[in-house]
N, C-alpha and C positions, 0 to 999 in steps of 0.2 A: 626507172629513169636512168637514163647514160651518166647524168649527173651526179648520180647517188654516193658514188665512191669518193668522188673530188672532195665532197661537199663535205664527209667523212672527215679526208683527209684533212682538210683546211682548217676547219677545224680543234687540229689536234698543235696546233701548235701559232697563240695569236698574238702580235703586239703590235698596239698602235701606239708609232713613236709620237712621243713631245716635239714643240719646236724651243725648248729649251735648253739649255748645255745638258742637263741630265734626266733623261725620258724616262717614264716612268713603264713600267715594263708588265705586260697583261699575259697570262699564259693558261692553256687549257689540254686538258688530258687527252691520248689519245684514244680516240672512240674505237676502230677497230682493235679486239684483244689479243688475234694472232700478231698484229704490228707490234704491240706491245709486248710479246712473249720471245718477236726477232729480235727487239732491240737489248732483249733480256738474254739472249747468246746460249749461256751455259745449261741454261735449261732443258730437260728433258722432257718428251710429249707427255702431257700426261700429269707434271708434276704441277704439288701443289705450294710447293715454296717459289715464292717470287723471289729476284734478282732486287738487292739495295742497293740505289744509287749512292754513291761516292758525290757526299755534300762536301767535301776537301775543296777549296778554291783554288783554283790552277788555272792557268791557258794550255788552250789546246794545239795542237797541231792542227793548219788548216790551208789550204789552197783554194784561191776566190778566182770566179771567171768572170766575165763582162762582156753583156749581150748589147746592144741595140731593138730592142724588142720594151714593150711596157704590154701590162695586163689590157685586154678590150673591155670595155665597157656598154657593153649591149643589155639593150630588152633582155636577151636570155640568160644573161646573167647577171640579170638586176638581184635575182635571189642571194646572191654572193657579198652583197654590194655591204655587210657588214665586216665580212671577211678585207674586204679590196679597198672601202674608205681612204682617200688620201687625208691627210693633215694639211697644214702650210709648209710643211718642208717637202711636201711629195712623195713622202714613204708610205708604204703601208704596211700587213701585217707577214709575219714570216711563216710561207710555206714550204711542208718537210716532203721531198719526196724520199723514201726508202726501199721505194720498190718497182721493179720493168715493168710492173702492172698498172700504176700510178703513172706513166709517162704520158700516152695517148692522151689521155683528159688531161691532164697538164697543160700537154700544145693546145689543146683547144681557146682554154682559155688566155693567150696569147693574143696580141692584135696582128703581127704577123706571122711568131712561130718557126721562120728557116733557120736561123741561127741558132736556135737552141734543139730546134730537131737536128741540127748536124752534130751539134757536140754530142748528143745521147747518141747518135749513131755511131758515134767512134769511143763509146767504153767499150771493157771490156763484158762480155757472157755472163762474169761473177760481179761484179763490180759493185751490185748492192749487198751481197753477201759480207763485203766489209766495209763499205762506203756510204756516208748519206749524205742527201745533200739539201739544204738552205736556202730558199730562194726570195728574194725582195726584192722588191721595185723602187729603183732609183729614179724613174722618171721626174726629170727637173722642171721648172713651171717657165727657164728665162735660159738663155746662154750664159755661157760665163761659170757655170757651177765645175765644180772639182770634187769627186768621190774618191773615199778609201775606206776598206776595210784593213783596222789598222789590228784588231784581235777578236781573236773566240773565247770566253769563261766557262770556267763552270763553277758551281757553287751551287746553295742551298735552294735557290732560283732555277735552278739549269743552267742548257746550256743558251749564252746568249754572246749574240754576234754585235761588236764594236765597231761600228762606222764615223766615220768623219767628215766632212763636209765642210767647204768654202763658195763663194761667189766674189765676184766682182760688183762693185757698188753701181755700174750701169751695167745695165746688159739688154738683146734684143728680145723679144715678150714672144719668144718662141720655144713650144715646148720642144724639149730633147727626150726622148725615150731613154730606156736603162732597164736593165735586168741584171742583179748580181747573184749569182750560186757562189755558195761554201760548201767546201767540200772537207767533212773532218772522220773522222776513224767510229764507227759502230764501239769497236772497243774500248774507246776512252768515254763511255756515258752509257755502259750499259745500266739501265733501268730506268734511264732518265725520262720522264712524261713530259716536261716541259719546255718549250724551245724558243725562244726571241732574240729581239734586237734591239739595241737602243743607238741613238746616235747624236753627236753633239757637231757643231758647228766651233770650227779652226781657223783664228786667220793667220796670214802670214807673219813670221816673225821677223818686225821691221831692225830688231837691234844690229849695229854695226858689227859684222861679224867675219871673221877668214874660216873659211871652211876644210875641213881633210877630206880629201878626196884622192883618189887614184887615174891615173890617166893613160890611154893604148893608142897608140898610133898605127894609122892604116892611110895606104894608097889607094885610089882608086872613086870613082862615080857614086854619087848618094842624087838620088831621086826626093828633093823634101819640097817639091811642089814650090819651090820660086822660080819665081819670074821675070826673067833680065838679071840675073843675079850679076853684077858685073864682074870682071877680072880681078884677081886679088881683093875682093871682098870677103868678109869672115861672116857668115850667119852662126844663131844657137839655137839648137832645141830642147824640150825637155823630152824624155820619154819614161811612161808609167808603168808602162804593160808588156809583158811578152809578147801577145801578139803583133801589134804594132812595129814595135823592134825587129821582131825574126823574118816578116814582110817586108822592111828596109832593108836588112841584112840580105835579106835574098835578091833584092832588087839592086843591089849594088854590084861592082866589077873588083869587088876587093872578096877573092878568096880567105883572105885572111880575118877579114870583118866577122865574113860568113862562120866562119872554123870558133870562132869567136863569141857568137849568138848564139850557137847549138847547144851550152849549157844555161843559158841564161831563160828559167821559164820563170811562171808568175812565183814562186818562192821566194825568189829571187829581187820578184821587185816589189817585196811586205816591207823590205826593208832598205833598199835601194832603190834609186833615183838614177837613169841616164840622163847625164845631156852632151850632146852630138853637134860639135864644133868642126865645119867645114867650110872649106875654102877653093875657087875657082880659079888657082894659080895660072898665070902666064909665064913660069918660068920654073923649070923640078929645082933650081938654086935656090928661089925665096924661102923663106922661113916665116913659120905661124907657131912660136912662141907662147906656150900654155904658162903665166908666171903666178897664177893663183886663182882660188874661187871666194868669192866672195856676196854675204848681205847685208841689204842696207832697205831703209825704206823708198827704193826706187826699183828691188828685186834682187835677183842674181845674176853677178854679172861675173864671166870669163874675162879674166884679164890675161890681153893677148899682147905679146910686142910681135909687129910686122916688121918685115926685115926683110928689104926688096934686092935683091943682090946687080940689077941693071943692065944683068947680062939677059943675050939671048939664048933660051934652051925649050923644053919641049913642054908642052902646057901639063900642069900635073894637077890633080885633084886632090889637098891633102882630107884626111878624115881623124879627128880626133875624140874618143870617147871616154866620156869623164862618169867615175862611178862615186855616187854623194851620197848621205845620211838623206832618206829618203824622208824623214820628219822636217830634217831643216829646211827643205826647197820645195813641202805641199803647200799649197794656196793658188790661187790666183792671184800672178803677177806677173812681171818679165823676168823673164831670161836671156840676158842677152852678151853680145860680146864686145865687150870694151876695149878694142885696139886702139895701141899707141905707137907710134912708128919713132924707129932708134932703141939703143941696146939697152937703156931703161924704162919703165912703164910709166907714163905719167897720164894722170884724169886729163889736166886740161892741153887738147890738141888742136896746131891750127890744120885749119882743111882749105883747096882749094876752093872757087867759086866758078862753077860752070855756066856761060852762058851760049844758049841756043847749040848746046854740045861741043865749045870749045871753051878750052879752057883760058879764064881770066888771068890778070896778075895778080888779083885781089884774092886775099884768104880771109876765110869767116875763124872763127873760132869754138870748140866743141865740148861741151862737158860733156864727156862721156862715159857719166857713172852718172849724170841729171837729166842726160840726154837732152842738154840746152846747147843754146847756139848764139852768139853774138857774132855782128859784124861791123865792120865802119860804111858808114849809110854814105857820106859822100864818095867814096870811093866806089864801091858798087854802084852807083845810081851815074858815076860816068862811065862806068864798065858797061852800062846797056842803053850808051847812049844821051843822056841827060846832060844840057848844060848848066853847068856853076859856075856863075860869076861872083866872086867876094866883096862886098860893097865896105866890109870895116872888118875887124878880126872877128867879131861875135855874128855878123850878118851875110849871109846871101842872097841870090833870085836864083831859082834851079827853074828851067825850061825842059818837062821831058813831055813827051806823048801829046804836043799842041797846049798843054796848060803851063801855067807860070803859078810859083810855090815862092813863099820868104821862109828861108830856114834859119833857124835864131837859135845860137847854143848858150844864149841865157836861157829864154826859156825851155830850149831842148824840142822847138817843136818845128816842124814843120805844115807849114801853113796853107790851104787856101779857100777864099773863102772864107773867113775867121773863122774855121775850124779846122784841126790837127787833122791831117790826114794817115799819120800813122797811130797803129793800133798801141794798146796798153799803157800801162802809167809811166810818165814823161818821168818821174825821179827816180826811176830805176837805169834810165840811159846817161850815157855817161860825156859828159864834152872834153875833146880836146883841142889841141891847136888845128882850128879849120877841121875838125871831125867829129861828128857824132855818135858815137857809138852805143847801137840799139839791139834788140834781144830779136830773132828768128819770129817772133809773134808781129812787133811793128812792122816789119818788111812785111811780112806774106801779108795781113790787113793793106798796107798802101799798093800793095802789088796787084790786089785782087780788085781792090775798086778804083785803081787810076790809071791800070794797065791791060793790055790784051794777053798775058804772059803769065804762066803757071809757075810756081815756085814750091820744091821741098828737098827737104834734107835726108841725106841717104846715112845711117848712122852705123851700119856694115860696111857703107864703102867710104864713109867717111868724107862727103864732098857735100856741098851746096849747090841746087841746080833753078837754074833758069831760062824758062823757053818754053815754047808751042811742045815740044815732043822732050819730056822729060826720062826718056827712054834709051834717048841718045848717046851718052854715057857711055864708054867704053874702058 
């Protein structure tokens, strides 16, 4: 049977991970004896002394790749189906290829196979002669997951591969495929029979924290798939992987970026972390001011001071890449970038309020490290129109959209109907003289059910928008 070999192999090396911080780890000999006599190196044909593996605990040297691919699960290879078992976390057991003979039946059992038939096509001739490789299936059961291998051991166990894992507490109930290879040295484990993985679950570390980082600045075009990104706006990315990066890097008009990325492979990112701060300047004078990195339990945020010079020049693209402890910023969460405009950085900024794409007099106000939003509700609610007439200092009637409202800053509510038309709890809004001042949730709630008018917060370009075409923005 074609399958006889696989089936071998798969066997020579099994763990089914836990869905615990610490899995407990299953391993099996390998059944082919010439596999075990390569991995044995110094050996001569013939001989009858075997190679002792080296029980010493160490990490090893290792370079991980990452497919898009997960194991198929067909009728024909239902026989497997102890080897391939997922758990609740979606892992399953680790298979060792060591040999160009081993590859073919490998892809087979792939559900799609190209990605991983490209990379075996670009080793080298010798390549298993000192090279093995480690294969598991990270396919995820939800969006939202975050993979790493953060190390390889060895020890009295063998050798076993360290991954880590996060998710987001919602996510969409869609499986995401995965395939991770480890690539470590034949000669750091010679004689070893045994091979796994374990893997524990990491979440992000919410303590209040400034981070050391390094940071390079480049001119020129980054392609990161926004949309409308407006003028002197600041996005942030993270990036994980070398692939991904050296694909941005080439897709960019910054020679310098590029010259830049051509050392940066996955070695590179076991232990490092990019994130890629750019900006859609209207002017090469403005300034995007990198003044720290920082986490918190809202994520990581680039704290940026924007510094618009008012002059006319030539529209520039800045690009900034920031190189971080690549442990402090795994998980699932944001990254984002905290502009403050003027030559100090401050959390709370006010921002403009756009309506129907022109700008108001009225400014909201922006946490931007909570990425919250308050505004004064009478003042917006004549900026699109609404009348207010003040019947005593605590009371009004506001007429907007053909209905009539009593808005009362005793009780903070606005009315009609005896029931509050604005969303969320009323003692968190705040009354002052003739104004109410309410959080980005109450508006967008009264906006949605008493208006024809779309409403949200741009928190890269730092404005408040209202209007049929929320796109309008410039």
């Amino acid at each position: 049977m074609k399958y006889t070999k696989i089936f071998a192999l798969l066997l020579c090396a099994l763990l089914l991970v836990s869905c615990a911080e610490n899995a407990v780890q299953n391993s099996s000999s390998i059944a082919d004896t010439s596999r075990t006599e390569s991995l044995g190196g110094e050996q001569s044909e013939g001989s009858s002394e075997a190679v002792v593996y080296d029980t010493t605990p160490r990490e090893l040297e290792f370079v991980d790749y990452y497919f898009g691919d997960s194991f198929e699960y067909s009728e024909e290879n239902a026989k497997y189906s102890a080897i391939m078992q997922r758990n609740e976390d979606g892992a399953m057991g680790t298979v060792v290829i060591d040999s160009a003979d081993d590859i073919s039946l490998f892809i087979e059992l792939l559900e799609f196979g190209d990605s991983v038939t490209e990379f075996f096509e670009g080793l080298d001739e010798d390549y298993f002669e000192k090279k093995l490789l480690l294969f598991n299936d990270i396919t995820a059961p939800m969006s939202g997951y975050d993979f790493a291998v953060r190390a390889v051991s060895a020890d009295e166990n063998g050798v076993t591969v360290k991954r880590i894992y996060t998710h987001a507490e919602m996510g969409n109930d869609v499986v995401v495929p995965g395939v991770v290879a480890v690539e470590i040295d034949k000669s750091d484990i010679l004689g070893c029979e045994s091979f796994g993985a374990e893997i524990a679950k990491v979440d992000f570390d919410t303590t209040e924290r400034e981070l050391e980082y390094t940071s390079h600045s480049f001119i020129g075009t980054l392609d990161l798939n926004y949309v409308n990104l407006p003028q002197n706006s600041v996005v942030a990315t993270k990036i994980t992987n070398a692939g991904y990066f050296k694909r941005l890097a080439e897709g960019s008009s910054s020679a310098e970026l590029k010259e830049y990325a051509k050392d940066k492979d996955q070695k590179f990112f076991q232990t490092k972390s990019l994130i890629i701060i750019y900006a859609q300047s209207s002017s090469s004078g403005n300034e995007f001011k990198l003044e720290s990195v920082s986490c918190g339990e809202h994520g990581t945020a680039l704290k940026i001071n924007r510094i618009l010079d008012g002059l006319s020049g030539d529209e520039t693209n800045f690009i900034t890449v920031v190189e971080v402890d690549a442990a402090e910023v795994f998980g699932n969460h944001s990254v984002f970038a905290a502009v403050s405009d003027g030559d100090e950085w401050q959390r709370i900024q006010k921002a403009p309020i756009y309506f129907e794409g022109e700008k108001t007099d009225v400014e909201c106000e922006i946490d931007i490290i909570a990425r919250e939003t308050t505004l004064p509700l009478v003042a917006t609610l004549k900026a699109i129109g609404a009348e207010v007439n003040w019947t005593s200092d605590e009371k009004a009637t506001v007429k907007y959209n053909g209905r009539s409202y009593t808005l009362s800053l005793k009780t903070k509510k606005l009315v009609r109907g005896n029931e509050d038309r604005l969303w969320g709890d009323e003692n968190e809004r705040v009354a002052k003289d003739k104004e109410l001042i309410v959080n980005y949730n109450d508006f967008w709630g009264f906006m949605l059910k008493e208006s024809d008018y779309d409403t949200a917060v741009s928190f890269h370009g730092k404005y408040l928008q209202i209007g049929t075409d929320l796109f309008a923005v410039n």
